[in-house]
C-alpha positions as CSV (number, residue, x, y, z in Angstrom):
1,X,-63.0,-6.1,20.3
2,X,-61.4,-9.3,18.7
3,X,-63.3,-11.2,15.9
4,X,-64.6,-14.1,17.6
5,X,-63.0,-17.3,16.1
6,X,-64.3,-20.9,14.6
7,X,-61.3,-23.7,13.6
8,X,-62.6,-25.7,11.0
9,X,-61.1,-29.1,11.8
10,X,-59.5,-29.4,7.9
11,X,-56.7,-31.1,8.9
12,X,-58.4,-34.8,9.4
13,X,-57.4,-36.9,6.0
14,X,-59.1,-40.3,5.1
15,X,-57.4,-44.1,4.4
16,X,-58.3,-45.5,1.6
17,X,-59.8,-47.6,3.8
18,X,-61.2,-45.6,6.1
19,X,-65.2,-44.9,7.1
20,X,-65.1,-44.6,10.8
21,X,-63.7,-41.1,12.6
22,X,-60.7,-41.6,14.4
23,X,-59.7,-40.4,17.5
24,X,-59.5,-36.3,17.7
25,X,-57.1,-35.4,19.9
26,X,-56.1,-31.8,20.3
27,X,-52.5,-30.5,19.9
28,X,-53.3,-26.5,20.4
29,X,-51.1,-23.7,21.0
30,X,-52.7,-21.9,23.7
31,X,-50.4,-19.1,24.0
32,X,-51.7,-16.7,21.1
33,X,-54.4,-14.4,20.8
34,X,-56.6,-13.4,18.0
35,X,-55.6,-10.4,15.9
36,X,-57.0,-7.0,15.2
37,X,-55.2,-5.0,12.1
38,X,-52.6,-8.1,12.4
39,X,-51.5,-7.7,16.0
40,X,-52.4,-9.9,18.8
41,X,-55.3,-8.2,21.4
42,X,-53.4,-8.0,24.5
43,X,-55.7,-8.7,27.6
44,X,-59.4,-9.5,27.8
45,X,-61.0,-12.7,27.9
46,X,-61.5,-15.6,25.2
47,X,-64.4,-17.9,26.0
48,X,-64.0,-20.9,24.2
49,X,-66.9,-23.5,23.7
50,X,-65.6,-27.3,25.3
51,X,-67.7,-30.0,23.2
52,X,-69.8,-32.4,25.8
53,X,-69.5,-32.3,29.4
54,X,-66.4,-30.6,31.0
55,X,-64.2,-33.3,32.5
56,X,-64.7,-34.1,36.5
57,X,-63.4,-31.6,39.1
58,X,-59.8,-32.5,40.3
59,X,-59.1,-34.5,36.9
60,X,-57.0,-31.9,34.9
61,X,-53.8,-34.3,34.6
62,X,-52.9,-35.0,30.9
63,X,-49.9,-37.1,32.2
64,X,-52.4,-39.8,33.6
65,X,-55.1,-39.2,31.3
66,X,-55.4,-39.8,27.4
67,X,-59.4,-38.6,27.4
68,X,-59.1,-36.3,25.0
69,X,-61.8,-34.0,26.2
70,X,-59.8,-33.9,29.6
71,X,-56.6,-32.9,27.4
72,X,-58.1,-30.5,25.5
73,X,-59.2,-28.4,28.2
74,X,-56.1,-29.0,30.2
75,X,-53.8,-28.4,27.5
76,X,-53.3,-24.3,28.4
77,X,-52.3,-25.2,31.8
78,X,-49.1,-27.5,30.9
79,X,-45.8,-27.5,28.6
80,X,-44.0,-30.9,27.3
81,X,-40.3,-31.1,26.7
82,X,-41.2,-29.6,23.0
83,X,-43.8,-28.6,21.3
84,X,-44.9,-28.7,17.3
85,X,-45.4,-25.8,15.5
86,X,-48.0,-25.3,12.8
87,X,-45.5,-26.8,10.3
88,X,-45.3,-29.9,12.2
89,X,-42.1,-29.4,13.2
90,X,-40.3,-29.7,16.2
91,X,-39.5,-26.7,18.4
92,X,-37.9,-26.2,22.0
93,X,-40.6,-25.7,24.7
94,X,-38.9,-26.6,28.0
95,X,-35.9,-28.0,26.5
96,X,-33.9,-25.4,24.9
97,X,-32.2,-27.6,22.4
98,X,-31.1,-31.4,21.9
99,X,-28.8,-33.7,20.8
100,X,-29.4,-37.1,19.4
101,X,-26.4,-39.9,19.8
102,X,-25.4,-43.3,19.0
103,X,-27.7,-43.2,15.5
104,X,-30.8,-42.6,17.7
105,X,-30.1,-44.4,20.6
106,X,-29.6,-41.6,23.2
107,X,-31.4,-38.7,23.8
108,X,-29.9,-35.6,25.7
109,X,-32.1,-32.6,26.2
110,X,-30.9,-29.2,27.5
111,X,-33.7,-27.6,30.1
112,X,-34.8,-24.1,30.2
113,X,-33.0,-22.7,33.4
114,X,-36.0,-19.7,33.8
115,X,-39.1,-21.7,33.7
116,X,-41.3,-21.3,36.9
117,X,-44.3,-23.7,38.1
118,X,-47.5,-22.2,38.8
119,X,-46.8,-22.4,42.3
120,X,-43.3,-20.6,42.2
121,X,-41.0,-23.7,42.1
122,X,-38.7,-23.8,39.6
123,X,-38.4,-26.7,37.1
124,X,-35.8,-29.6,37.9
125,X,-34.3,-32.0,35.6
126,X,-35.6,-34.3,38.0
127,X,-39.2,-33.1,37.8
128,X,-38.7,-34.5,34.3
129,X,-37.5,-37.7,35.3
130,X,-40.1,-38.2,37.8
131,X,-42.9,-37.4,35.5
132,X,-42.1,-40.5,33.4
133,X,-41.4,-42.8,35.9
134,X,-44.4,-42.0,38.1
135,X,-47.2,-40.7,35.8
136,X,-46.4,-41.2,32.3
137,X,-44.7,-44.4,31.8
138,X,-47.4,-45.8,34.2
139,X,-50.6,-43.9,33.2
140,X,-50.6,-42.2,29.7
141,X,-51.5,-45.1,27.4
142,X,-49.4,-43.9,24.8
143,X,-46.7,-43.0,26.2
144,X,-46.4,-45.8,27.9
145,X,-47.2,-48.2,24.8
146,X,-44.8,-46.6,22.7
147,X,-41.3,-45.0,24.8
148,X,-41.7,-47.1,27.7
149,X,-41.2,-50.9,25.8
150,X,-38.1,-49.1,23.9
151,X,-36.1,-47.6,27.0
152,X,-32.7,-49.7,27.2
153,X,-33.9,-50.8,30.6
154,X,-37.9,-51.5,32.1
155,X,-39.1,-49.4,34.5
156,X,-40.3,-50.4,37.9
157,X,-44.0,-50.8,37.8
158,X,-47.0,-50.0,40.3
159,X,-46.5,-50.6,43.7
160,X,-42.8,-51.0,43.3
161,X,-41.3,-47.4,43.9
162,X,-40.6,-45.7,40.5
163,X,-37.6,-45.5,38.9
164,X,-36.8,-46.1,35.2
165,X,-32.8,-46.8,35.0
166,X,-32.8,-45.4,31.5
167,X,-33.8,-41.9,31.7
168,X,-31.4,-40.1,33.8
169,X,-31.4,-36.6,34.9
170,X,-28.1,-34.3,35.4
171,X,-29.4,-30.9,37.7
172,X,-27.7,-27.4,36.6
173,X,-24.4,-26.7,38.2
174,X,-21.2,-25.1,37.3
175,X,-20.2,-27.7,34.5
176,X,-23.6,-26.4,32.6
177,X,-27.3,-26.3,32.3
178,X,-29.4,-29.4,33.5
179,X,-30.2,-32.1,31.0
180,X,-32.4,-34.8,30.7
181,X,-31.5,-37.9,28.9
182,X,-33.2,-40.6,27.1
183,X,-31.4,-44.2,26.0
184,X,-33.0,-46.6,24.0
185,X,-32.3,-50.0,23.5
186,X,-32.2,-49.4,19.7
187,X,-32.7,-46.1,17.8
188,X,-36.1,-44.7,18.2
189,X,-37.0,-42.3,15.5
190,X,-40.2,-41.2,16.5
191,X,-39.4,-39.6,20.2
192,X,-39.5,-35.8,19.3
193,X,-43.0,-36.3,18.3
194,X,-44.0,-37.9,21.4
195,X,-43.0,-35.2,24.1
196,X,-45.4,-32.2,23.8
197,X,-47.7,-31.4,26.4
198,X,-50.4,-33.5,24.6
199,X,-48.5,-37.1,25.4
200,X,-45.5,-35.5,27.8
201,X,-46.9,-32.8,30.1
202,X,-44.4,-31.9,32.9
203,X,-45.7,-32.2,36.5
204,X,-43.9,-30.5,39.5
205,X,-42.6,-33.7,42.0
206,X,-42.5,-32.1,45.0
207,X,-46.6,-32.0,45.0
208,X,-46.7,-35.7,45.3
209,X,-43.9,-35.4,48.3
210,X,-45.0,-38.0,50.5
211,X,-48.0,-38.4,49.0
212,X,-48.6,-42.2,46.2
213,X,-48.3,-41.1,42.2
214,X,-50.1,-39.8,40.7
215,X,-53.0,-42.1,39.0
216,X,-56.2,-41.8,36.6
217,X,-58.3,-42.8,39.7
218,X,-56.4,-39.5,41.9
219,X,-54.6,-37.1,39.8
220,X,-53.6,-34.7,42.1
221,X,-53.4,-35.3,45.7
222,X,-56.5,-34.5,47.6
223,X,-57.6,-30.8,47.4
224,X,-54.5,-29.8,45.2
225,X,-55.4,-27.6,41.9
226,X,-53.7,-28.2,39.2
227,X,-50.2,-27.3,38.4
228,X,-48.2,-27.2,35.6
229,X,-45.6,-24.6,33.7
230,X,-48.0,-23.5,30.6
231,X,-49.1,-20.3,29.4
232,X,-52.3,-20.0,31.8
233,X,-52.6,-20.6,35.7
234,X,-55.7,-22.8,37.2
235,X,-58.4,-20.6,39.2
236,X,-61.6,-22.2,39.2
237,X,-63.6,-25.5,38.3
238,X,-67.1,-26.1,38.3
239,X,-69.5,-28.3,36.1
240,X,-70.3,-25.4,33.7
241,X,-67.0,-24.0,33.1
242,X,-63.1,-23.9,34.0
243,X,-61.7,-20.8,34.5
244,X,-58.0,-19.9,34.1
245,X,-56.0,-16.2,34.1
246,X,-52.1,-15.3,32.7
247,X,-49.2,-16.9,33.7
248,X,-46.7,-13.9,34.5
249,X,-44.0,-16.4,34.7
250,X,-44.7,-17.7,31.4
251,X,-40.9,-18.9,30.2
252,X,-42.2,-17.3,26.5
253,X,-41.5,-13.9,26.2
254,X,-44.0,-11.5,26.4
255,X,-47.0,-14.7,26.0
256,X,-49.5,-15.5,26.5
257,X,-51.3,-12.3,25.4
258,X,-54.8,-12.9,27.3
259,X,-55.8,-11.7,30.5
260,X,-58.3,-14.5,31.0
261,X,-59.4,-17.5,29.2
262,X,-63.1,-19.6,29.9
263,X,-63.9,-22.9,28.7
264,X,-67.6,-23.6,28.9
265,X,-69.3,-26.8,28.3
266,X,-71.6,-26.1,25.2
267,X,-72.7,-29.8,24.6
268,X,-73.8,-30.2,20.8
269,X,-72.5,-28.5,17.9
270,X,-76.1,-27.1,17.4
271,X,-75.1,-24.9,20.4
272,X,-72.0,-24.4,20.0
273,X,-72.8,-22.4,16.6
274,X,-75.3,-20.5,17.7
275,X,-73.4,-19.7,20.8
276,X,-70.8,-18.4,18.9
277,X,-73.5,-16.5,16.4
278,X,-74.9,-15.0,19.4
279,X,-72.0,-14.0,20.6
280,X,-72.0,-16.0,24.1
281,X,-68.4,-17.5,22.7
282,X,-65.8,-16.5,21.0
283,X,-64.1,-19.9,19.8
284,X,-65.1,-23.0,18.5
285,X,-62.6,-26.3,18.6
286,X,-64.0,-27.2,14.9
287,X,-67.1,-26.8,12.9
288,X,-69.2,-29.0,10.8
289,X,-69.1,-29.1,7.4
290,X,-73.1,-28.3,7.2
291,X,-72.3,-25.2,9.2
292,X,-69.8,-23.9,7.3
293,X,-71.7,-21.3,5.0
294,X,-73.8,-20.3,8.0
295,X,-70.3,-18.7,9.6
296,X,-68.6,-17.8,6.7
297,X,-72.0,-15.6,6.5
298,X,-71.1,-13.8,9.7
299,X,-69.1,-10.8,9.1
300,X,-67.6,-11.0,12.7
301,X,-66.7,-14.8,12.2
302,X,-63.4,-15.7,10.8
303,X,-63.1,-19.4,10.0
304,X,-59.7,-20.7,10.6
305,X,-58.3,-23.7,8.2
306,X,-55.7,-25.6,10.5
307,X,-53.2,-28.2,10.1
308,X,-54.1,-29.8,13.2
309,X,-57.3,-31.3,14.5
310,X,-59.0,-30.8,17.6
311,X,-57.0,-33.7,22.1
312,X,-53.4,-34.9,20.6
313,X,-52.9,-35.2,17.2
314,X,-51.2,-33.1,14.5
315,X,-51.7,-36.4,12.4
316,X,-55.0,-37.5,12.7
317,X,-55.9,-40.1,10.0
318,X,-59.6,-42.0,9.9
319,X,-59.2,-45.9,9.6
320,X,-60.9,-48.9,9.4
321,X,-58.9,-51.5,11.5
322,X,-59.2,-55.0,10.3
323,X,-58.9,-57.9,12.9
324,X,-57.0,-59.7,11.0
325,X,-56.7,-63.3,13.3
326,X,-59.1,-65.3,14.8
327,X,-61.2,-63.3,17.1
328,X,-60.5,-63.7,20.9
329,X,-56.8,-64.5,19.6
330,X,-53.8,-64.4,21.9
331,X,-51.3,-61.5,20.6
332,X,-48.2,-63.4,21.8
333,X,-49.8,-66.7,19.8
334,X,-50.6,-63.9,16.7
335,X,-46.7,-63.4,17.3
336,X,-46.0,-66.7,17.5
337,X,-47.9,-67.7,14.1
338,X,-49.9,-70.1,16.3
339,X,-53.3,-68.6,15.2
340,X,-54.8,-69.0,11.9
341,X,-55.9,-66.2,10.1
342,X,-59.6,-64.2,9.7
343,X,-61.7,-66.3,7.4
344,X,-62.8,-63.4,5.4
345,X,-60.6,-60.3,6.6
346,X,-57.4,-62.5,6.4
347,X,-57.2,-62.8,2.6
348,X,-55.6,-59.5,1.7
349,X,-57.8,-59.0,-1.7
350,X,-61.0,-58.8,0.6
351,X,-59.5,-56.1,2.0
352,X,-58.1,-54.3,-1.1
353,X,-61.8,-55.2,-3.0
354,X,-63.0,-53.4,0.5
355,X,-60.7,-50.4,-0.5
356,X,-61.8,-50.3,-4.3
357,X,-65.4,-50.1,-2.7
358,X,-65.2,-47.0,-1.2
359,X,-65.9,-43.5,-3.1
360,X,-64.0,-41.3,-0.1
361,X,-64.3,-38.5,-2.4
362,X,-68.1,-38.8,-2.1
363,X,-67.6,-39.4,1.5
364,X,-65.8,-36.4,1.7
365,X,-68.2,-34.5,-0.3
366,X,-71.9,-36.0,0.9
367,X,-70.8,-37.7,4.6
368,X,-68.4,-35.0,5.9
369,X,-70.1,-32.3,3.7
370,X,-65.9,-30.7,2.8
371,X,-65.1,-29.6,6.1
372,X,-61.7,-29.8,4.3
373,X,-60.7,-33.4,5.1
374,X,-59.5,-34.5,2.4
375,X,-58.0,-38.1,1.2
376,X,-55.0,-39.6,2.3
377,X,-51.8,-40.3,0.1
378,X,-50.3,-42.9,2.4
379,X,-51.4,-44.8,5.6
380,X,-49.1,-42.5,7.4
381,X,-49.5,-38.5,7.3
382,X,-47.9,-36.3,5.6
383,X,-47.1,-34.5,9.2
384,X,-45.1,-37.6,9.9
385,X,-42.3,-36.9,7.3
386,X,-39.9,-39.3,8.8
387,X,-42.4,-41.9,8.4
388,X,-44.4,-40.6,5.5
389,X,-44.2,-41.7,1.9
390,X,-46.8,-41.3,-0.7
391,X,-48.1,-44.8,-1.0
392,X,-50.7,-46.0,-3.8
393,X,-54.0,-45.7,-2.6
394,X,-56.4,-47.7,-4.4
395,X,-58.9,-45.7,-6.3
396,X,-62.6,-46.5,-7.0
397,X,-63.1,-49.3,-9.1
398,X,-66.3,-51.3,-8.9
399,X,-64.9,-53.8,-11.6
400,X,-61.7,-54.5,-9.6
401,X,-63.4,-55.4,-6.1
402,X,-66.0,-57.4,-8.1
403,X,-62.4,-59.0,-9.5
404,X,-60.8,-59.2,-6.2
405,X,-63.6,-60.7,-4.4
406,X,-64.1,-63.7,-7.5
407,X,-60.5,-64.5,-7.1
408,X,-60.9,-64.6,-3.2
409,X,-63.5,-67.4,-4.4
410,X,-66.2,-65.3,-3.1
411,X,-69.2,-65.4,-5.7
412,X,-72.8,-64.3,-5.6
413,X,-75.0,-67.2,-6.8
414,X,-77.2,-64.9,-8.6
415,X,-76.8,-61.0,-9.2
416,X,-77.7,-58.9,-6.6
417,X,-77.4,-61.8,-4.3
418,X,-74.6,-61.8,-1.1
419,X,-71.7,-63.5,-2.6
420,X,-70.6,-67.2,-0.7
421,X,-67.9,-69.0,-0.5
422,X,-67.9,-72.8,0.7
423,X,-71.4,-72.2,2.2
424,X,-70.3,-69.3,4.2
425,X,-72.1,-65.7,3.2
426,X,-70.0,-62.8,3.1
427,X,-70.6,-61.1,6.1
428,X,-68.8,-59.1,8.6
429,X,-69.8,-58.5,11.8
């Protein structure tokens, strides 16, 4: 009997700026077990608690889909090009290796020549392809936001057929293994971070033979379970729980170690905890911070601190966004320098007298009662480090917003009063 499990989510830091949750997408290894004496339990059954409502029948497609309720519970069924490991770094999933050219230009990936789908065909390199032009490029908001503007050359776009010129795909054959390759028209740093099963799942072309792409609207052609390449096949769907068993053709050696894994809807975190106290599940995705001592009280509950967060995201930071233009403004006029700037939000000491303001170690402390967020060094995270550089976050410092805001020529016309400026309170709404 395996300890039944509860990740604390410890891995969410704040901006200095920040006072609004961000979005908590999961990016979860589905292939271990937990332990007993330090080995994994081989077979059995995990029941895992799924926050809310499960996602619709016949929606399980994380290529078309960036819910990330939808991608949390679909994640065991798929596997991206790589993964990230709980280092952050990048490891081979179904590529074995790659190779980056021309400073970062060109990509060129090296497929697994033993990996399986879940309905017996084997991956192609142009399964690969195909994903991106058809599902991905056109359907996962991200993805196709952030790769599909850099590619060298567009890709065609709904109802044209697809076909993106700038990812090419090269099958096995006797001159070596198949590869998949990505140009760019300049060099692209952040691609390796971008092609887990989270924002790159793999789908299997020859489901949609005949049939239109795949779309939000109709993932999967009609009556088709899901199919992927991850550690766990698809059996069963229904609106209290999705059911799924080992994949014996699982490309990882010896994984996944479960027999069985359930993911049942278990609404509120209310139940979720005493679901797991009663011993109805064995996992939770994260807990609250006000539940923490109520588990670490349970001698058969191990809390597990993470350096990920529960759908997408091994670098979840909390903002507060700042519209910093007129609202309703164009973005190609913003680009332009066309459109004149917030009235209040556009004069950068606002916002640094905005950033004084906040005490995010109280926040922390009182708000998020230390579920083990803890405060940003830099706007980007640490788990970027390509990216990441320890910034200077403004500390707490009453006397400097106050400063900030005078200089901004915002002043209160008595104390305790909302300060004004030219007539116009100081109000954001």
């Amino acid at each position: 009997m395996f300890k039944r499990l509860v990740t604390a989510s410890l891995a969410v830091a704040l901006l200095a700026s920040a006072c609004t949750s961000g979005d908590t997408d999961t990016d979860t290894d589905t292939d271990t077990a937990p332990e007993v004496n330090g080995q994994p339990v081989e077979g059995g059954t995990i029941v895992v608690a799924s926050p809310g409502q499960l996602p619709a029948q016949g929606t399980l497609n994380p290529a078309v889909n960036t819910q990330g309720g939808m991608q949390r519970v679909a994640a065991p069924l798929f596997s991206g090009l790589v993964e990230i490991d709980e280092s952050a770094q990048t490891v081979p999933a179904l590529a074995t290796e790659w190779e980056i050219q021309d400073d970062g230009q060109v990509y060129v990936f090296t497929l697994r020549d033993d990996v399986m789908f879940h309905d017996g065909e084997p991956l192609t390199a142009e399964d690969v392809k195909w994903t991106y032009e058809a599902a991905l490029l056109r359907n996962h908001a991200r993805t196709q936001s952030s790769i599909g503007p850099a590619l060298a050359e567009p890709c065609t776009r709904a109802p044209e057929e697809p076909n993106c010129p700038s990812i090419e795909a090269k099958e096995a054959s006797g001159d070596g293994p198949a590869t998949v390759t990505f140009r760019f028209a300049q060099p692209y740093a952040p691609l390796l971070q971008q092609l887990t099963h989270t924002d790159g799942a793999i789908l299997p072309k020859h489901i949609w033979e005949g049939q239109p792409p795949p779309t939000a609207a109709q993932p999967w052609p009609q009556g088709q379970d899901p199919v992927g390449t991850g550690a766990f096949r698809f059996v069963s769907h229904d609106a209290s729980e999705v059911i799924y068993e080992r994949n014996t053709d699982y490309f990882k050696e010896d994984l996944p170690h479960l027999e069985r894994m359930v993911q049942r809807s278990v609404p509120t975190p209310t139940a979720q905890v005493q679901a797991l106290l009663a011993g109805e599940v064995d996992w939770l995705w994260n807990v609250r911070g006000q539940d923490i001592a109520t588990l670490e009280a349970a001698p058969d509950i191990v809390i597990v601190v993470g350096s990920q967060s529960a759908g997408g995201a091994t670098n979840c930071i909390q903002k507060l966004a700042f519209n910093l233009w007129e609202r309703g403004a164009d973005p190609a006029a913003v680009r332009a320098g066309d459109v004149s700037p917030h009235p209040i939000l556009g004069d950068v000491r606002v916002r640094q007298a905005m950033a004084h303001a906040l005490e995010l170690d109280v926040y922390v402390d009182q708000v998020l009662q230390n579920d083990g967020s803890q405060v940003a060094t830099s706007p980007v995270s640490s788990e970027i480090e390509w990216a990441h550089t320890d910034a200077p976050i403004p500390a707490f410092d009453r006397d400097a917003a106050r400063r900030l805001l005078d200089e901004a020529g915002w002043v209160s016309p008595e104390e305790g009063q909302t300060r004004m400026r030219d007539g116009q309170p100081l109000v954001i709404d």
